[in-house]
KEKE-3310 file (N, C-alpha, C; in steps of 0.2 Angstrom, whole numbers, plus 5000, padded with zeros to 4 digits):
npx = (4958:4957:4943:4935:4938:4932:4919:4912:4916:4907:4897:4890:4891:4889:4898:4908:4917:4921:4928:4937:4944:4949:4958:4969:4972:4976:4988:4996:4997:5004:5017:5021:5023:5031:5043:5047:5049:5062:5069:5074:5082:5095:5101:5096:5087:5096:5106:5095:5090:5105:5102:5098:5084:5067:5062:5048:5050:5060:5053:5043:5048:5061:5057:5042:5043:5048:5042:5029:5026:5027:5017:5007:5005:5004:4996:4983:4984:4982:4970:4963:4966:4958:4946:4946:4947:4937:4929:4930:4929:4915:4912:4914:4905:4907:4901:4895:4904:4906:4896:4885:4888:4890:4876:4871:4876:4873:4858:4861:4859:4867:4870:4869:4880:4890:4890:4891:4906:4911:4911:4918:4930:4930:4929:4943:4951:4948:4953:4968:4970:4968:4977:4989:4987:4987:5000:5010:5007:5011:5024:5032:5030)
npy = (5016:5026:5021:5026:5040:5043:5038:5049:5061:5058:5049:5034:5021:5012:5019:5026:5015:5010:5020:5021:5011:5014:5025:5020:5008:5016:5024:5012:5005:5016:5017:5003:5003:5014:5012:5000:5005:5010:4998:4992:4982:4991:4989:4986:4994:5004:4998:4998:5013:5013:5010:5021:5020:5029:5039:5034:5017:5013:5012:5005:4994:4991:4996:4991:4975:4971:4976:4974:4959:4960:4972:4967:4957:4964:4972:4963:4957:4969:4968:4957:4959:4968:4963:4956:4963:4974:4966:4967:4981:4982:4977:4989:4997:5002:4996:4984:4968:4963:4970:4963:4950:4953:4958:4946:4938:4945:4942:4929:4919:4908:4899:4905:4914:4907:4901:4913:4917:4907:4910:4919:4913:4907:4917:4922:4911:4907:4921:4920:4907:4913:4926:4916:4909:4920:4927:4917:4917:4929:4928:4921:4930)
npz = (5057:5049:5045:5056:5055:5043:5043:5052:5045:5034:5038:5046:5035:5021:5012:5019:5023:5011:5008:5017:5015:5003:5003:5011:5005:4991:4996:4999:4988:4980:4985:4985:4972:4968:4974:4967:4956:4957:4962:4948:4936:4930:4919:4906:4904:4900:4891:4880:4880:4872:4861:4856:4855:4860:4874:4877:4872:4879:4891:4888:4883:4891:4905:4908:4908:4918:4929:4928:4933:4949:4950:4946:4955:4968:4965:4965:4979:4985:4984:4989:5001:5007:5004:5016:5026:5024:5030:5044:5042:5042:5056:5063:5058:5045:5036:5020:5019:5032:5041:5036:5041:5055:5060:5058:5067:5076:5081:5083:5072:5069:5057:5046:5050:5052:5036:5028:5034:5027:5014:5012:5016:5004:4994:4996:4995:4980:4975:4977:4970:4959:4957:4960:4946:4935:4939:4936:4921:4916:4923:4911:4903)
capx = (4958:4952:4935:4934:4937:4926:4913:4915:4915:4902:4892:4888:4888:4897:4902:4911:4919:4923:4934:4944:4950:4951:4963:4972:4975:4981:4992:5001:5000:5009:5022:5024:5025:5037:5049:5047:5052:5066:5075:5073:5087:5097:5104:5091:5087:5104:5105:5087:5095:5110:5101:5093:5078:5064:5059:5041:5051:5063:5048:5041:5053:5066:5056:5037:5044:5054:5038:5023:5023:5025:5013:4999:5003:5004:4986:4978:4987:4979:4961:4962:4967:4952:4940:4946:4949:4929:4923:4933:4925:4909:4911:4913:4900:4908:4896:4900:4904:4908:4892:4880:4893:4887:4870:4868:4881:4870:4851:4861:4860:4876:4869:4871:4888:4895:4888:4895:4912:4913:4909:4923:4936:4930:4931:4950:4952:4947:4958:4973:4971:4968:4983:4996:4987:4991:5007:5012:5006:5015:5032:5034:5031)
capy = (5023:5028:5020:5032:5046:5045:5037:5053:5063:5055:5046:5027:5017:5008:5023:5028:5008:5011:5027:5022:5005:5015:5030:5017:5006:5019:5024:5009:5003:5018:5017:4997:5002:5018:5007:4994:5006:5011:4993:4989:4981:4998:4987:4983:5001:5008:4995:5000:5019:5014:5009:5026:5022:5034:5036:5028:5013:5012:5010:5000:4986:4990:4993:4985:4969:4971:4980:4973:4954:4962:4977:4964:4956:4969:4974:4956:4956:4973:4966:4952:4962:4974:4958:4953:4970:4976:4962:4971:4986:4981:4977:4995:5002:5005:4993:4980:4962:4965:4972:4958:4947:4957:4957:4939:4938:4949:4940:4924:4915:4902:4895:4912:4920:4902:4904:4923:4916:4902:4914:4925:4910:4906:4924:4922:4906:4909:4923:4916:4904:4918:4927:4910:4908:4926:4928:4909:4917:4935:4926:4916:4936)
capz = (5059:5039:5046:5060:5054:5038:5049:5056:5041:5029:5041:5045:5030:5016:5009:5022:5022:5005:5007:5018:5010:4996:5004:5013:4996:4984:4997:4999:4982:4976:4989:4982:4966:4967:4977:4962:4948:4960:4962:4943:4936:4927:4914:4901:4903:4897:4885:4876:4877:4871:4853:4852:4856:4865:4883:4878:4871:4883:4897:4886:4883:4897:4912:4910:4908:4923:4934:4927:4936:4954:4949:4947:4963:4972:4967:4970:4986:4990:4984:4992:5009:5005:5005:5022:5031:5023:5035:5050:5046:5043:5063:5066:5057:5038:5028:5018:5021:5041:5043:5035:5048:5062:5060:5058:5073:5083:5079:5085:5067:5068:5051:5044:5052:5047:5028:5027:5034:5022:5007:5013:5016:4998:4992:4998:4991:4973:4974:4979:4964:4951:4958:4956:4938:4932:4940:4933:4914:4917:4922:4906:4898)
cpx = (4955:4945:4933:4932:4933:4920:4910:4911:4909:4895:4893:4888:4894:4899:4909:4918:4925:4928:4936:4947:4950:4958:4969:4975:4981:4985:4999:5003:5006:5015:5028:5026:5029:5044:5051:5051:5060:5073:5074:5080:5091:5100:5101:5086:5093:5106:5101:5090:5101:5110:5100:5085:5071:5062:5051:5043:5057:5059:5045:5045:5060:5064:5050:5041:5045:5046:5033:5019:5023:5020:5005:4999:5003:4998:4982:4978:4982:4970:4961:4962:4961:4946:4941:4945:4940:4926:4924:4928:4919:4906:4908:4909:4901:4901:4900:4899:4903:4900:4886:4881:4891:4881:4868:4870:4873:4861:4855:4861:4864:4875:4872:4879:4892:4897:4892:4905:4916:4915:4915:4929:4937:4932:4938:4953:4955:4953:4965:4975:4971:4975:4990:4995:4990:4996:5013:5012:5010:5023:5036:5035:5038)
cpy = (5027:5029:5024:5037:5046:5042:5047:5061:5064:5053:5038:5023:5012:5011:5024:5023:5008:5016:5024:5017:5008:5019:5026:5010:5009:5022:5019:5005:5010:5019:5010:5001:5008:5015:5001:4995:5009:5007:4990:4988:4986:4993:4983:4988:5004:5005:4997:5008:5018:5014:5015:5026:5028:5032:5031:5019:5010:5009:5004:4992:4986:4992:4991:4980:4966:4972:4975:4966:4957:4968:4974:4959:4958:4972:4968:4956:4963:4971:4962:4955:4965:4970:4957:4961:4973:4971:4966:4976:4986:4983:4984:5000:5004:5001:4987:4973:4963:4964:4966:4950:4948:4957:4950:4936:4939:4946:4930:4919:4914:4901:4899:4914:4914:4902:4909:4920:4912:4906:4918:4921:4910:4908:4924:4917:4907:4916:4924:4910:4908:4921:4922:4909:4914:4927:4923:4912:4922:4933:4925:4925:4937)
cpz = (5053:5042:5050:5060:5046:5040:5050:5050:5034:5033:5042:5038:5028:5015:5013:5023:5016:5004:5011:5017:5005:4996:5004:5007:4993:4989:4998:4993:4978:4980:4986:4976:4963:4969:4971:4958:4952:4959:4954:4940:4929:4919:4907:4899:4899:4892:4877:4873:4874:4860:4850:4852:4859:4869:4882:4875:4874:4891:4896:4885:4888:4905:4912:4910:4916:4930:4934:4929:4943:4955:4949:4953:4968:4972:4968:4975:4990:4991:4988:5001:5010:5004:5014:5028:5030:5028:5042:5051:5044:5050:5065:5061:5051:5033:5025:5021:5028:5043:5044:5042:5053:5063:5062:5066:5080:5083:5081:5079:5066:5061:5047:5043:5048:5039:5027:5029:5031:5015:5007:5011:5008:4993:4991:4994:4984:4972:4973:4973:4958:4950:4956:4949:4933:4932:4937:4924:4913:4918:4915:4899:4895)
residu = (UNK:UNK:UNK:UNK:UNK:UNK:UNK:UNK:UNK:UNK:UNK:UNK:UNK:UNK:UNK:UNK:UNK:UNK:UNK:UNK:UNK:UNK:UNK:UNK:UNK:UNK:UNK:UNK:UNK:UNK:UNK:UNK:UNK:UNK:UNK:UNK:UNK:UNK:UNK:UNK:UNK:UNK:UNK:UNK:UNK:UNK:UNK:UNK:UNK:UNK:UNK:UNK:UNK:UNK:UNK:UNK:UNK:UNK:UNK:UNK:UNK:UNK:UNK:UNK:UNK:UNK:UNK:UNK:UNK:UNK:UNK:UNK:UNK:UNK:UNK:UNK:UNK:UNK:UNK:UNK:UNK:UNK:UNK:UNK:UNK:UNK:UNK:UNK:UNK:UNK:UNK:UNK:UNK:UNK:UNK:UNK:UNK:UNK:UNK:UNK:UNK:UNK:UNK:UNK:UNK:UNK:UNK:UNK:UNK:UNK:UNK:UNK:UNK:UNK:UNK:UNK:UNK:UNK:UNK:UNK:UNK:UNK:UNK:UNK:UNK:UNK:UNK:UNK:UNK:UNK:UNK:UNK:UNK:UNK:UNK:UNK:UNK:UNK:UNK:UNK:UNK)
# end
């Protein structure tokens, strides 16, 4: 829907690609990560305050700890979205991966579309292992 209307607004391109995975991002990353600081466990906050500490020291050691492995999967998870979904709207005219997909598609080059499809599963891959490594390093925090 994003692609349509900034289609729309912008004109044909990647820009136009580009904004609305970007709209449609930051609105769901700050939705994950107000709900996040929401269910945070109260008790290692209250704690922290109970020393006398300050509110930037009470963030800092009673709720990052608590926020900041789900904060960085929660943004891999949306890049790695935002790798597959650019190929979609490439289809529809945003730019971007989709687009190069399309062309190749549409010129009948298999050798091609296959290549472009491999480099995306790849794309996905490699992410997917960066994610388990850093989330793996961030537990242990």
């Amino acid at each position: 829907m994003w692609a349509i209307i900034f289609c729309v607004w912008v004109g044909i391109g990647p820009f136009a690609g580009m904004l609305a995975l970007w709209i449609h991002s930051i609105a769901a990353l700050i939705k994950l990560y107000s709900e996040q600081i929401e269910n945070i466990d109260p008790g290692p906050v209250e704690a922290i305050k109970a020393t006398g500490a300050s509110t930037l020291q009470v963030w800092r050691y009673g709720v990052t700890p608590q926020i900041l492995a789900p904060y960085l999967a929660f943004t891999i998870y949306r890049w790695d979205m935002n790798i597959r979904m650019a190929t979609v709207v490439g289809f529809v005219g945003g730019g971007g991966i989709g687009l190069a997909l399309y062309q190749e598609q549409q010129m009948l080059a298999w050798r091609n579309v296959g290549l472009i499809m491999w480099l995306i599963a790849l794309i996905v891959w490699v992410m997917d292992m960066l994610s388990g490594y850093l989330r793996s390093k961030l537990v242990t925090y």
